[in-house]
C-alpha positions as CSV (number, residue, x, y, z in Angstrom):
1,X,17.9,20.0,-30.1
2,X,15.5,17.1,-30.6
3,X,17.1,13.5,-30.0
4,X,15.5,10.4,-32.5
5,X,13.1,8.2,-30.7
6,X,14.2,5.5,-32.9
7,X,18.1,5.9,-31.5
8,X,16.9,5.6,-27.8
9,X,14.7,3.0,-28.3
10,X,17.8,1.2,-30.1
11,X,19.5,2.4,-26.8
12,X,16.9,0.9,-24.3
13,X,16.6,-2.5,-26.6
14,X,20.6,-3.4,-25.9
15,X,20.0,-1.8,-22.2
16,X,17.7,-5.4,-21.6
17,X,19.9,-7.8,-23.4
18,X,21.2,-10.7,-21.7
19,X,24.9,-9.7,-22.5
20,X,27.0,-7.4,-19.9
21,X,29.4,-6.4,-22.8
22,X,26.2,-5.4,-24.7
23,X,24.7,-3.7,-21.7
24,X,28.2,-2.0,-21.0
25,X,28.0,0.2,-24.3
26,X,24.2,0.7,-24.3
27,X,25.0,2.2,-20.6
28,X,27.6,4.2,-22.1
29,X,25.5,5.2,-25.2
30,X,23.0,6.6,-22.4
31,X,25.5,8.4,-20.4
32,X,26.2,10.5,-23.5
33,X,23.0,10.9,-24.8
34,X,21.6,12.3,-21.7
35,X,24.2,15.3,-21.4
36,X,21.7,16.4,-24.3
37,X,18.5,17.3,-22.2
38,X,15.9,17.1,-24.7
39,X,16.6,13.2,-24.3
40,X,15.0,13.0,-21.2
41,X,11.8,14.2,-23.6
42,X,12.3,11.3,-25.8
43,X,12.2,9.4,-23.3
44,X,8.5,10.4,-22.6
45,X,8.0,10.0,-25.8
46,X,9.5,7.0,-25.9
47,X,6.9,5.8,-23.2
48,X,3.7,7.5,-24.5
49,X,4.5,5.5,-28.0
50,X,6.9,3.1,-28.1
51,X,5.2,-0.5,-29.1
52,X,7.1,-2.6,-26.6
53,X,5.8,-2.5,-23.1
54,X,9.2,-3.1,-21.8
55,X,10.9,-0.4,-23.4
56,X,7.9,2.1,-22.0
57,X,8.9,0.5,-18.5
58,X,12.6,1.0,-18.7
59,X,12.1,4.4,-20.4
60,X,10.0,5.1,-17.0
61,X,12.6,3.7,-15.0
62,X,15.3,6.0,-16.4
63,X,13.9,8.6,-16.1
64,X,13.0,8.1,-12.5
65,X,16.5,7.2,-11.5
66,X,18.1,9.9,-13.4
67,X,15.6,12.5,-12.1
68,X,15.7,11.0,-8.2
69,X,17.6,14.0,-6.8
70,X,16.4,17.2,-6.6
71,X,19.3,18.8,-8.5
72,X,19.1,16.7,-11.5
73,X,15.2,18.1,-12.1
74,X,16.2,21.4,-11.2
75,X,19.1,21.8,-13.5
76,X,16.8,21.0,-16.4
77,X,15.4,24.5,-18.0
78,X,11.5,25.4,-16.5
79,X,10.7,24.6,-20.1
80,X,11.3,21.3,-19.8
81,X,10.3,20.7,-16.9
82,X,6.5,22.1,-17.9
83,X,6.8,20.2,-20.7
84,X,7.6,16.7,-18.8
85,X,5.2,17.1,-16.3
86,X,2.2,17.6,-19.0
87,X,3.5,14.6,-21.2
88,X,3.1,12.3,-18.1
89,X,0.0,13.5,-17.1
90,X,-1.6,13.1,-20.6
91,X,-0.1,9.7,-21.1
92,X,-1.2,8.2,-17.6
93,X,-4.7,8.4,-18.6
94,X,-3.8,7.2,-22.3
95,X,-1.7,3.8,-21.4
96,X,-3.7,1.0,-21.7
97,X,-1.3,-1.3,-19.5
98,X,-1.4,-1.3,-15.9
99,X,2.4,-2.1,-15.1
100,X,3.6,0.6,-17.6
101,X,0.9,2.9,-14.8
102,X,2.5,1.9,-11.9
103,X,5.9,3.0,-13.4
104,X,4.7,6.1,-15.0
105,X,3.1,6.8,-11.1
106,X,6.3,6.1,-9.5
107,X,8.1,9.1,-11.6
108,X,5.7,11.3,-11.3
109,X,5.5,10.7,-7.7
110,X,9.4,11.4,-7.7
111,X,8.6,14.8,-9.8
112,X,6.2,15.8,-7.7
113,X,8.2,15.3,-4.2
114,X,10.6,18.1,-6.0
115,X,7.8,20.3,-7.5
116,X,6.3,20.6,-4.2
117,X,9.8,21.9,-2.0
118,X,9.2,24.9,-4.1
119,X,5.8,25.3,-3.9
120,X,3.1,23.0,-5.5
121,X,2.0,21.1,-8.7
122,X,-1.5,22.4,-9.1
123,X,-2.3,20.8,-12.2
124,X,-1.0,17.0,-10.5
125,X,-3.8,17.7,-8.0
126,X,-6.5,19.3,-9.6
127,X,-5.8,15.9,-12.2
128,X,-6.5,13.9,-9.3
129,X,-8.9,15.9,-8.7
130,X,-11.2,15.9,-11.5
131,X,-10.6,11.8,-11.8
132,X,-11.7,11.5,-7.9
133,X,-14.7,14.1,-8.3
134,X,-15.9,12.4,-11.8
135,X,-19.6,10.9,-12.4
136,X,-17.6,8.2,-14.0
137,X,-17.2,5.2,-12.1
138,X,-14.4,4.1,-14.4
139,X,-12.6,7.6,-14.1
140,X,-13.2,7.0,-10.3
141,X,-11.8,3.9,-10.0
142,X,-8.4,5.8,-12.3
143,X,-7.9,8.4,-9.7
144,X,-8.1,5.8,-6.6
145,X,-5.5,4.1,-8.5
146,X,-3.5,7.0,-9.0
147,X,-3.6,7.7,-5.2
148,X,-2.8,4.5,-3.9
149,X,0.0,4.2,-6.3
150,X,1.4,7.6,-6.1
151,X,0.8,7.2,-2.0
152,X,2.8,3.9,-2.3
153,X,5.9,5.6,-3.3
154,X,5.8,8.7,-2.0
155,X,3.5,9.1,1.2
156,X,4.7,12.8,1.9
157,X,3.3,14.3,-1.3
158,X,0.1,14.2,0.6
159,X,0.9,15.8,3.7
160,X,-0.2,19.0,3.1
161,X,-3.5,18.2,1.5
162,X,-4.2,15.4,3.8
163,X,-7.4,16.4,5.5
164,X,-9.2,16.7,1.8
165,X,-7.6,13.1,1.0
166,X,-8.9,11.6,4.0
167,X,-12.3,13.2,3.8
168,X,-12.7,11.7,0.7
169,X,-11.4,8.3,1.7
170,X,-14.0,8.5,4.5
171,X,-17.0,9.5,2.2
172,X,-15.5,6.2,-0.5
173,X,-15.9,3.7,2.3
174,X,-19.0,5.2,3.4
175,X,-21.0,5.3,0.0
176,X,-20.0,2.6,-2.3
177,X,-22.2,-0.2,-2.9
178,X,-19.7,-3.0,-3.3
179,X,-17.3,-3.7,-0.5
180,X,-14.8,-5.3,-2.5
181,X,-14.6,-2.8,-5.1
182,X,-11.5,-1.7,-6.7
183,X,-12.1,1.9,-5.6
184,X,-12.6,0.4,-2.0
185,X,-9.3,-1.5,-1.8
186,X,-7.2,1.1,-3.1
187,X,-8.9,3.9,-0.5
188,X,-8.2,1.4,2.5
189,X,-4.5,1.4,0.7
190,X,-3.9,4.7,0.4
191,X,-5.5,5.4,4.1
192,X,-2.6,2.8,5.0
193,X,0.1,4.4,3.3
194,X,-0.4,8.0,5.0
195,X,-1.7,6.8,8.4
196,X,2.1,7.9,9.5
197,X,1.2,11.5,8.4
198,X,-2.3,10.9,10.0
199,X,-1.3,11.2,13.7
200,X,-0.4,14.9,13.6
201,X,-4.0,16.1,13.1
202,X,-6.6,15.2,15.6
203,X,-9.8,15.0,12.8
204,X,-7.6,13.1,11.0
205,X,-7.5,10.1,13.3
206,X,-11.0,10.9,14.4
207,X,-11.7,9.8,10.7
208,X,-9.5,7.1,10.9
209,X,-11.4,6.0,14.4
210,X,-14.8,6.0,12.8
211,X,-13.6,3.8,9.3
212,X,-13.1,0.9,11.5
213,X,-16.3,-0.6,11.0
214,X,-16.4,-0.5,7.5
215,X,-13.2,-1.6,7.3
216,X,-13.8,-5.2,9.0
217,X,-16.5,-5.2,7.2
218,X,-14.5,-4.9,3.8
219,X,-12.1,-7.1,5.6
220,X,-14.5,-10.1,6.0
221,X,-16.2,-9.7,2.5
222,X,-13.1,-9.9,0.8
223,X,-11.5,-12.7,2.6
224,X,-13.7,-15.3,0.8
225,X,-13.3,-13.7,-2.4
226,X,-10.0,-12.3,-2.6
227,X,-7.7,-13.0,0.5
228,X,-5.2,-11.7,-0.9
229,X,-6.8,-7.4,-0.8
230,X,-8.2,-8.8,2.4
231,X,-4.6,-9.2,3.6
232,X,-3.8,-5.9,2.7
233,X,-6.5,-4.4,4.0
234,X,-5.7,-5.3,7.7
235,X,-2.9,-4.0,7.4
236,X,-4.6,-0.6,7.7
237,X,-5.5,-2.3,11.2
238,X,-1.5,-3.3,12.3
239,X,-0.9,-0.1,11.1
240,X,-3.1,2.2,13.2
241,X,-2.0,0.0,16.3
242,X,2.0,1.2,16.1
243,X,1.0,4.9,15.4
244,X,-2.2,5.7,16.9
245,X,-3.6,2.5,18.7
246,X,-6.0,5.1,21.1
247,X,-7.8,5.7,17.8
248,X,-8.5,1.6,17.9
249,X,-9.9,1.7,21.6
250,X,-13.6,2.1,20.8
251,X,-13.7,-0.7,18.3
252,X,-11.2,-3.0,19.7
253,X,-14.3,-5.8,21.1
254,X,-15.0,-5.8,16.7
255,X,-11.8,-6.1,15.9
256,X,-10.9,-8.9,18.0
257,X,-14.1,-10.9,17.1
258,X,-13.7,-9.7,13.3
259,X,-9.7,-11.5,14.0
260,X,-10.6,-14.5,16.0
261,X,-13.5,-15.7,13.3
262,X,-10.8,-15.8,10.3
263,X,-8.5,-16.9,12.4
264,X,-10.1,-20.1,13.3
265,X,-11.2,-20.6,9.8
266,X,-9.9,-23.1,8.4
267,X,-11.5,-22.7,5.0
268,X,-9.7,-19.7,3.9
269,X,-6.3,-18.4,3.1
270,X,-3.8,-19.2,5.5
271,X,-2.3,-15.9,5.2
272,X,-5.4,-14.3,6.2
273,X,-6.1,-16.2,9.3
274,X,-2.2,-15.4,10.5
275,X,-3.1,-11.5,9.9
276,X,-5.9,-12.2,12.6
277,X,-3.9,-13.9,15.0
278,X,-0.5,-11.5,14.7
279,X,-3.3,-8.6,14.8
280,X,-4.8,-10.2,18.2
281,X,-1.5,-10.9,19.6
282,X,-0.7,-7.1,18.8
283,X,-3.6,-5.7,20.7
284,X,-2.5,-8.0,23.6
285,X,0.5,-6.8,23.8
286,X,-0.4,-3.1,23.8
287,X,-3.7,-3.2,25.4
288,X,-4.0,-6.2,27.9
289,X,-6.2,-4.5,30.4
290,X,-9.1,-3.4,28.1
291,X,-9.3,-7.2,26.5
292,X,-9.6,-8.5,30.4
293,X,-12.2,-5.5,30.5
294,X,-13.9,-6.6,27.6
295,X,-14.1,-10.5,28.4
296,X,-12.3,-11.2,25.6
297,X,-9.4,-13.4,26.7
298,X,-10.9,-16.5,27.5
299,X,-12.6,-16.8,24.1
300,X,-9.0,-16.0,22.7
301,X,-7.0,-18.5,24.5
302,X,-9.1,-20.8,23.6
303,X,-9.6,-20.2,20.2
304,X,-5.5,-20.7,20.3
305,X,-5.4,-24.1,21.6
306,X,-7.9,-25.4,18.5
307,X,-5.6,-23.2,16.2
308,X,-2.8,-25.6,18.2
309,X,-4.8,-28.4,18.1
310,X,-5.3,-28.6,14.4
311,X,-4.6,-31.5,12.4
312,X,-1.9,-31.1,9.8
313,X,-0.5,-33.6,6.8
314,X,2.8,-31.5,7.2
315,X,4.9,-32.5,9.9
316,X,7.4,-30.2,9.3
317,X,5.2,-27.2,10.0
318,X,7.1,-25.8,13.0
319,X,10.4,-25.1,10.7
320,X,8.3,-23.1,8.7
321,X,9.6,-19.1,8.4
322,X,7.7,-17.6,11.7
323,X,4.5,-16.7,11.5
324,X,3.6,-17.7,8.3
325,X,0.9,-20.3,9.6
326,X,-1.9,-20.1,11.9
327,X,0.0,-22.5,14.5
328,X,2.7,-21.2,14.9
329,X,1.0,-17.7,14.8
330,X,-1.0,-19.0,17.5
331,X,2.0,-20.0,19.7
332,X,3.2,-16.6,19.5
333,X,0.2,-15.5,20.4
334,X,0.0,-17.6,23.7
335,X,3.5,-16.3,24.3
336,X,2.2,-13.0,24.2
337,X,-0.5,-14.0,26.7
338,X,1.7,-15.6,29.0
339,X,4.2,-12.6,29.1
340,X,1.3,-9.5,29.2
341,X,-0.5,-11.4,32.5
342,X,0.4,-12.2,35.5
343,X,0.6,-15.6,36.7
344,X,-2.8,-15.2,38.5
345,X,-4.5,-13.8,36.0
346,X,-3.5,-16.0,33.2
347,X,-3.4,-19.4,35.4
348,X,-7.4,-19.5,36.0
349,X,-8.5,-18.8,32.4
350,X,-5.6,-21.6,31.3
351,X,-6.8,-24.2,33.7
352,X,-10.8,-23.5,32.6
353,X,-10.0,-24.1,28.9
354,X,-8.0,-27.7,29.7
């Protein structure tokens, strides 16, 4: 039985007023009109043509909440479901607006976690697919947005093609031009979002092992021009030292120098240089004895005391939420020093940098 578009956009409209009676009935309204399951197709509709970018966002979100648990999809006919599935794939590529993407991405990252307990969504990845694959830059730059969204949500959807995601992450980072490309940030993303699901297979972390490079040196390109991806980007860094800091081992001497020359510079993001220090202070903590190895404590410790050192027009800097600026990072990071060494170890290097 089809459902009017034009009664649950009505419905959606009173959903965002400002007025809890308001909201009450429209919630009610909703309740009912969902016991009709063809609803939950004018609600794609609803989000494929509605005007109001809000209302394609809230018709996103309904669905996604509605269909969260397996049983709720399941319970709809196959019919549907077929149906559902190919409206959201058609209007992902059709939406011109970015936030209505990322909420479109997020249900069918929901859909997809059920489709694949019972088998698999060919069509979701040979989409993905096709975007990835294309001699398009533009439809490349789509499908790395698709993956890093989709990944943000629901990591586990890629688990069992994970060794055909990661080789193409690998070949990204290895053959575009422009560091700081959209298509580069959102592969370092999505290689951060699955690095959990990484550790299981050996070639995988190999992969991840041999990206390091490339990632500082995405890492230091961005961090003049947009701090904020370079942030994000070392997170790929923390994240491979809490599940698979071996895979770190051969490039740990880059990484520290990579950390230590944003950390003490003072002409970028704050933000940024903090993601060096808590990244050094990491790797001291987990691998001590290769940094003595590598001669690389000195130059840290005292790279810490000029972080300490620094000048500052805010006096109040120490009540500051931890580890949100570079001094206070870099006390933590002396702490970490002072708790990893022994006393004669740590008491020669301190005395040569006073």
């Amino acid at each position: 039985m089809f459902v009017d578009i034009t009664e649950v956009e009505r419905i959606l409209t009173r959903l965002l007023e400002p007025d809890n009676e308001v909201i009450k009935q429209a919630t009610d309204e909703l309740t009912s009109a969902l016991k009709n399951p063809h609803t939950y197709v004018t609600l794609c509709t609803v989000i494929s043509s509605s005007k109001n970018d809000k209302l394609k966002e809230y018709a996103a979100l309904v669905l996604r909440k509605k269909l969260y648990k397996r049983n709720a999809w399941m319970n709809l006919s196959q019919e549907l479901r077929e149906q559902i599935k190919q409206f959201l794939l058609k209007t992902i590529v059709d939406e011109p607006n970015i936030e209505v993407k990322k909420h479109i991405l997020q249900l069918i990252a929901v859909l997809a976690k059920h489709e694949l307990m019972r088998g698999n969504w060919n069509e979701l990845f040979a989409f993905i697919e096709s975007c990835i694959k294309s001699h398009d830059i533009n439809k490349r730059e789509f499908g790395s947005f698709v993956i890093k969204n989709l990944s943000d949500y629901i990591p586990q959807m890629f688990e069992s093609h994970i060794t055909t995601f990661v080789d193409y992450f690998i070949q990204t980072l290895n053959s575009a031009e422009d560091c700081t490309s959209l298509v580069v940030y959102n592969t370092i993303s999505s290689m951060n979002n699955i690095v959990e699901l990484s550790i299981q297979v050996p070639q995988v972390i190999q992969a991840y092992s041999q990206s390091v490079p490339r990632v500082l040196e995405v890492i230091l390109a961005l961090s003049t021009t947009n701090p904020e991806n370079a942030c994000d980007c070392f997170d790929l860094l923390g994240s491979m030292c809490e599940f698979s800091i071996q895979a770190l081992i051969p490039h740990l001497k880059p990484i520290v120098q990579v950390s230590a020359q944003l950390a003490g510079n003072t002409n970028i993001d704050e933000s940024l240089r903090c993601n060096g220090i808590n990244l050094i202070s990491t790797i001291i903590r987990s691998k001590k004895k290769v940094l003595v190895k590598l001669n690389l404590l000195n130059p840290v410790i005292e790279l810490m005391f000029s972080i300490l050192s620094e000048e500052t027009d805010d006096d109040t800097w120490f009540l500051e939420e931890y580890g949100l600026n570079p001094m206070s990072a870099a006390g933590e990071c002396m702490a970490a020093i002072a708790d990893e060494l022994s006393a004669s170890t740590f008491m020669p290097i301190l005395v040569s940098v006073l």
